[in-house]
N, C-alpha and C positions, 0 to 999 in steps of 0.2 A: 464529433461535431456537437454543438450545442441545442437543447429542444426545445431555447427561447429565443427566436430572433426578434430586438427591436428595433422597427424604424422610429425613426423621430426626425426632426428638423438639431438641426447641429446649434442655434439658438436655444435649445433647449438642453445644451451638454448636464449643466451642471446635475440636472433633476435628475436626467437619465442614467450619471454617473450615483446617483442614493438610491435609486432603484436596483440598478444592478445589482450593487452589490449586498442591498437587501434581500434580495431575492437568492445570491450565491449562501447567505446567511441561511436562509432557509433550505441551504440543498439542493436550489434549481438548476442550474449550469446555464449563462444564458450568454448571449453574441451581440455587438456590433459596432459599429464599427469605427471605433474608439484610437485607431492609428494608421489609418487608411487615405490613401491622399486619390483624388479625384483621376479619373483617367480608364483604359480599357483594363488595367489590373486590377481598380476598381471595384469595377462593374463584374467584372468571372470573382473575384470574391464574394460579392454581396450575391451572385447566383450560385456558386457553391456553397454559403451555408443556409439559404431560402431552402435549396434544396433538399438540405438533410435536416434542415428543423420542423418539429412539429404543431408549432404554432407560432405566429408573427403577433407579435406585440405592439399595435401601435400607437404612438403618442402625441395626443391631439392639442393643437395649441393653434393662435391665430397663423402662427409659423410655419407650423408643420403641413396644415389642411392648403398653403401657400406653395408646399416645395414637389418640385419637379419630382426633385429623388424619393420623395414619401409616396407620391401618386406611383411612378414608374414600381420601388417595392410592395405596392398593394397590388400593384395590377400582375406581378409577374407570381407572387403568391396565388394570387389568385388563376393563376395562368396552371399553376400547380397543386392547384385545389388543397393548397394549404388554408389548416383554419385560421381564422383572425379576428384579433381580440382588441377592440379599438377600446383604449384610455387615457377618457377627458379628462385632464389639470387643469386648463384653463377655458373660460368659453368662449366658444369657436360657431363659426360656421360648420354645419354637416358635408360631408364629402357623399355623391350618388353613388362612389367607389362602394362607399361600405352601407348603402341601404338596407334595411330588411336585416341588419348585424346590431345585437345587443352593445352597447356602448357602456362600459363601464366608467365608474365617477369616482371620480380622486381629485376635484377642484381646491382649489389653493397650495396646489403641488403638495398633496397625501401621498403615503404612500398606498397600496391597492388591498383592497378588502381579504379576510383571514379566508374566506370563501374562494379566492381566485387563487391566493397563495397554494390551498389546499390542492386546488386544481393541476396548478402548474407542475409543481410538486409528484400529483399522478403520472404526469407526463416523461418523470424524467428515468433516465436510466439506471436500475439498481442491479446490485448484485447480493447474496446473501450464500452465506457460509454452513457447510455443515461440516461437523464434530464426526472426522473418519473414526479413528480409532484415541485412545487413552493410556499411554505406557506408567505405569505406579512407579513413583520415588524410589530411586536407590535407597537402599540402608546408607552409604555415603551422601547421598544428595548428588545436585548435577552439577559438571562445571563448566562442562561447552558441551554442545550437538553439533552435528555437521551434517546433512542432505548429500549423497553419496551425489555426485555429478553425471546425466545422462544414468543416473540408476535408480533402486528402491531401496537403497538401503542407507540407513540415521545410525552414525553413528553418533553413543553419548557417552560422554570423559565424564563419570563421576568422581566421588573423593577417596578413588585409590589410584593403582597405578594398571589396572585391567582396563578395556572398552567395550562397550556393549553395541552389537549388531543388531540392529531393529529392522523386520519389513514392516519398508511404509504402508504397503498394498493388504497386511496381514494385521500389522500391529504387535506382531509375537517374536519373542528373541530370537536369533538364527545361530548367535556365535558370539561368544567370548573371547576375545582376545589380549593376550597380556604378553611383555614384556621379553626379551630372553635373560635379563638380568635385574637385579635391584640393587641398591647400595646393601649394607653391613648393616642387620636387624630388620632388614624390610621380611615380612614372610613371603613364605615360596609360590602363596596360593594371589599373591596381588593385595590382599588384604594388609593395610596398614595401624599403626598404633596409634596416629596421628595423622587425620583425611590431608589429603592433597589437592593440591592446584592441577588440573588434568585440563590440557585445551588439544581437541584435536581437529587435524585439518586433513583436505583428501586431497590428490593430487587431479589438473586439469579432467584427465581419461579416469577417472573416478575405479581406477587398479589399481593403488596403493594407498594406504593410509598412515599418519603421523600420527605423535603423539608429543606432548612436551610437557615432561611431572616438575612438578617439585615441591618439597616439604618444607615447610617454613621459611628458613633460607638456602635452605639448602637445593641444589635443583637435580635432577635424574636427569636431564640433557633429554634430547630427540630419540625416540624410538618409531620403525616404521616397519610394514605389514606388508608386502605383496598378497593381496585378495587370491592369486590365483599358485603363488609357490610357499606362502607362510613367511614366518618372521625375517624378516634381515639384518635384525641385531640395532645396533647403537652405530650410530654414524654422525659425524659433525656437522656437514650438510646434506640432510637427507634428499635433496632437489637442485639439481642448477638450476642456473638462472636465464637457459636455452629452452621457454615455454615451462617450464615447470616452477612449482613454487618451492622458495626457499625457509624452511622453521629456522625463526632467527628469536631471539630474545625481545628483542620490538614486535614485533609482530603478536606476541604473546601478552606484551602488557597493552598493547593498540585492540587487541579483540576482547580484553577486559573491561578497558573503558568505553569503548564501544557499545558492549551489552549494556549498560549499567547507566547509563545517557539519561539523563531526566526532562528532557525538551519531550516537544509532542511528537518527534518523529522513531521509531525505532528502527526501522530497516526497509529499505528501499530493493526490493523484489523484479526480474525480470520484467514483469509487467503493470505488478501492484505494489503499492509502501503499506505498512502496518504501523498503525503511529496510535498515540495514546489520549485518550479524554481524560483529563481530571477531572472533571466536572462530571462526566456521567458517568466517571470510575471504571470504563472499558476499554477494550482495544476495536479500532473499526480497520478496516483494510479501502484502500481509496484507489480510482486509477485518474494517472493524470489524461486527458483527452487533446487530442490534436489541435485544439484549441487554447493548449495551457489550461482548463478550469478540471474541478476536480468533481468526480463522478463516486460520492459516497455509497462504500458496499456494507455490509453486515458488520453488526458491534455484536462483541462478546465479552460479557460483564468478571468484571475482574474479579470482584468479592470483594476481599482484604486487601488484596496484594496489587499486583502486578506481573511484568513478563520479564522474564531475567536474559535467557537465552532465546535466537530464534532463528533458526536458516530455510532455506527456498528452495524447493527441486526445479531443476533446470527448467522447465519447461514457465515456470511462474505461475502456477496454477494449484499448487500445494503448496503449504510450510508448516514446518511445527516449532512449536512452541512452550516454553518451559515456566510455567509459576515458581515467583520466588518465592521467599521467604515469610515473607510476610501473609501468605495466601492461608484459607483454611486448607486448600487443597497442593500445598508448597509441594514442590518440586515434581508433581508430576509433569510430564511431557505428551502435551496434543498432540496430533497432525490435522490439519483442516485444510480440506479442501474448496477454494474458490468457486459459486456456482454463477456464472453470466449468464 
């Protein structure tokens, strides 16, 4: 829910629609009730978000201080000892509703002083990130990570044809995994003459792991790992398509471009998205609210670069994440955990 409800008189839409979303500009999240048609559905909406908001906004005008429905949500706020924040736009009669309550001024339909903004702003719900652990760049670089599914374990495809096992919970390597074959000149140790395309993927029950090389045009095809009996060799499809997933060639050029996406959004998470500021050169992590409005969490400053790779453990509450190229700190790979 939202931690601004405003009442207003519905004469008054236009103001209160450059409010709003003034106030969404500044990171408030705020409600009302903007697609709501008269009747008892109503009235339980406009008392379901009274109830979960932290303060009631209201918008004084000869119209407003006039409506049935502004009296009715002052008095039911007030029934809920919610605070209230009356703002004059135009001059009005005083309501005895809001006696003895500071009245803010924004006559000639202003928008509301940097002081209330700052307030509102206090009110709203944040969340903020910390830096679990810090895994250092391959000598290859990275090419995809993957968040083992229902478990703690990243794996990361750098530019050979090996995969490296990370615990999330630790940060430290568990296990190397490679291949049971290469083509003709690949060496024996996974180390290549020429870095590769490495994208790997886990299966649903997070017990077996894929893999899909290829060297310039050339490709190594799907390779895949049972976690719990070792390699399985080379197989054409390593997944049917009864729940489980299939390593197809699409799939491998769609998770490229995917990563590499230059809009604001980068990846949309069980419960959070990570999306990108160019403007303040960071990444923030945002959740959408039952309300549709977005409830901004912690920014982590990019430097140079940006975020190339970046996957989600199941539960949506951790992801890591990979600096490209362009970073002073390229190619190492985060894990950050979400704090609410």
């Amino acid at each position: 829910m939202s931690p601004v409800f405003i009442s207003y008189s519905h004469h008054d839409r236009a103001y209160v629609e450059r409010l709003a979303q003034s106030l969404r500009h500044a990171d408030v999240p705020v409600w009302y009730d903007y697609d709501l048609e008269t009747g008892d559905a109503f009235w339980r909406k406009i008392q379901q978000q009274i109830d979960s908001c932290s303060v009631v906004l209201v918008v004084l005008t000869p119209k407003s201080v006039a409506s049935k429905n502004v009296l009715r949500e002052i008095a039911y706020a007030d029934l809920r000892e919610k605070r209230i924040i009356p703002l004059r736009i135009e001059t009005c009669g005083d309501l005895i509703e809001l006696a003895g309550i500071q009245v803010e001024s924004a006559l000639g339909g202003a928008m509301p002083s940097a002081r209330l903004y700052a307030e509102l702003a206090r009110l709203s719900p944040r969340i903020s990130l910390r830096l679990a652990h810090s895994i250092p760049r391959p000598v290859y670089g990275v090419e995809s990570i993957a968040w083992q599914p229902g478990g703690e374990l990243l794996a990361i495809g750098n530019g050979t044809t090996s995969i490296s096992l990370y615990n999330t919970g630790t940060g430290l390597l568990e296990e190397v995994v490679y291949p049971s074959r290469f083509d003709s000149g690949d060496r024996a140790d996974g180390m290549l003459d020429d870095p590769c395309d490495n994208v790997v993927f886990w299966s649903p029950d997070g017990t077996m792991l894929a893999s899909w090389a290829s060297i310039g045009c050339g490709r190594l095809g799907p390779s895949v790992w049972d976690l719990n009996h070792g390699d399985l060799g080379w197989i054409v499809a390593p997944w049917t398509e009864d729940g489980l997933t299939r390593v197809r060639r699409d799939q491998y050029d769609n998770r490229h471009s995917s990563d590499r996406q230059s809009d604001s959004l980068i990846s949309w998470g069980p419960k959070w998205r990570v999306g990108r500021s160019a403007v303040d050169r960071c990444f923030v992590v945002t959740r959408i609210n039952s309300t549709g409005y977005e409830i901004k969490g912690g920014a982590v400053p990019l430097s140079a670069g940006s975020i190339s790779h970046l996957s989600w453990s199941t539960d949506g509450e951790k992801f890591a994440a990979t600096r490209d190229i362009r970073s002073h700190d390229a190619g190492r790979t985060e894990i950050w955990e979400i704090m609410s």
